[in-house]
C-alpha positions, 0 to 999 in steps of 0.5 A: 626387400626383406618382406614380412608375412604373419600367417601363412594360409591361403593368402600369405602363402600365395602371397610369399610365392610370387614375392619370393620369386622376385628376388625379395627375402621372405620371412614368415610367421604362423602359430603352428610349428609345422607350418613354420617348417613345411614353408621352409622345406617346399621353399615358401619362405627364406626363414619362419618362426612362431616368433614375432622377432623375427620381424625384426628386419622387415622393411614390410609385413603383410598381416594375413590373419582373419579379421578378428585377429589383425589389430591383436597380431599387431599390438605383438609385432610392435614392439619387434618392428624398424620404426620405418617399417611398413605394416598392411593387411589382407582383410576383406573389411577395412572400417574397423581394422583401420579404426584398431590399427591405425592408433597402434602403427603410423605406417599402416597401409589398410589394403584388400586383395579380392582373391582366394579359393575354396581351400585354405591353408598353407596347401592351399597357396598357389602362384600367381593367384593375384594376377588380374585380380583386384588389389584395393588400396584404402588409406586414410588421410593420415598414412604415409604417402610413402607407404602408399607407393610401396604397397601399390608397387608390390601389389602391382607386381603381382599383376593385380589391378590396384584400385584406391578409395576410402576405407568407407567407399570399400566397405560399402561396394564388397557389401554389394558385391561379396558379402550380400552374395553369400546371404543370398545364396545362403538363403536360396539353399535354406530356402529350398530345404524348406520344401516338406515334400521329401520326394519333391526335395530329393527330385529338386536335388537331383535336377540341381545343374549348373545355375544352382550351382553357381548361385548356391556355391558362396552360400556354401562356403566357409560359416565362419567367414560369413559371420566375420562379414556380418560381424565386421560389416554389419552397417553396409551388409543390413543396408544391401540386405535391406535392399535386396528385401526391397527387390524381391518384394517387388517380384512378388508383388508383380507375380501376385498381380500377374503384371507380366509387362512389369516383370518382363522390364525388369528381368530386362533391366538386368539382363542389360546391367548384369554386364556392367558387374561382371563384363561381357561372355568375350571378357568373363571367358577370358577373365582370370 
């Protein structure tokens, strides 16, 4: 197939990699000039333009933009397109993409594939980073079913686990499981520096191993992608947010009470459910 990819980051890239490497010609668009040519030289892409025209052949294009930019980079690749051809995006909220897109093209398959690194750019790109990782599909019920297959069937060959649901149902459970995550660990680093001692601070700094490590580190990621998630999840994030409020009053409450059998039951209820999220220590050491 002639595939299409509009921006040529983390995941586009990484996206052009495995789908060139079997066999489909990849035509690729960035803003910047130099990215055009870097992905022709290292064998990224088959051709590359800051042109949407050369989308003029693909039979799907892959829109890898942030959240913000979807539905603009859309209204100009338009006009450029095969009627029959297929658009689907990357982004991490679906709701409103759908919402702005879905007027603009009737082959659009709103899709979320749940990988990524702390890099970006196109140095950033690597095969095989979707193998074993969710691929979520999200149409409505008025997108092709054709169009449906066609996206599930590349996603699957690039070895991701394809799930499908509702823009809605998606919107809801990443809340739950990515964006309320980033809040929280934001919060714990925020937190900390609170303390006014300055040689307690710097001692708390020093004994930092690896739980607050792994508990800090989405908090410490990219700001920009923390707002995108506020800003384009805010219904869904507010409600997990609320809950977790909820959650740690409860812990306080039980350690302002010294009720140590209420808070032993429920540090027990999440030691046994914490498996239901993340798996077994045998599945996580084997996980991608």
């Amino acid at each position: 197939m002639n595939v299409g990819i509009v921006g040529l980051g983390l995941i586009g890239g990484s996206l052009a990699l495995d789908l060139r490497s079997q066999g489909h010609r990849i035509l690729g668009v960035s803003r910047r000039p130099q990215t055009c040519q870097e992905a022709v030289t290292r064998q990224i892409v088959d051709e590359a333009d800051v042109e949407m025209t050369l989308m003029a052949n693909a039979e799907v294009v892959f829109i890898c933009t942030p959240i913000a930019a979807i539905a603009w980079t859309v209204e100009r690749l338009v006009p450029h397109l095969n009627p029959t051809a297929i658009i689907t995006d990357v982004g991490s909220v679906k709701m409103p993409v759908v919402e702005a897109v879905t007027p603009l093209w009737p082959n659009f398959v709103p899709a979320h594939p749940m990988a990524g690194t702390a890099e970006s750019g196109l140095d950033a790109a690597v095969p095989d980073l979707f193998v074993g990782r969710p691929y979520v599909i999200t149409p409505t019920e008025d997108t092709p079913d054709t169009a449906v297959e066609t996206v599930t069937e590349l996603a699957r060959s690039l070895g991701s686990q394809v799930y499908q649901c509702s823009p809605e149902d998606h919107d809801c459970a990443v809340a739950w499981i990515s964006h309320l995550p980033v809040f929280v660990s934001a919060s714990l680093i925020s937190a900390c520096l609170k303390e006014p001692e300055a040689n307690r601070l710097k001692l708390a700094q020093q004994l930092a191993s690896s739980g607050f490590r792994d508990t800090s580190r989405v908090g410490g990621g990219n700001p920009e992608l923390g707002v995108m998630m506020a800003q384009y999840n805010r219904k869904e994030v507010l409600r997990s947010l609320y809950a977790y409020r909820d959650q740690l009053n409860q812990f306080i409450g039980a350690i302002e009470a010294e009720d140590w059998n209420t808070l032993t039951q429920a540090l027990e209820q999440t030691q046994h459910h914490r498996p239901f999220f993340v798996g077994t220590p045998d599945s996580q050491k084997h996980s991608p």
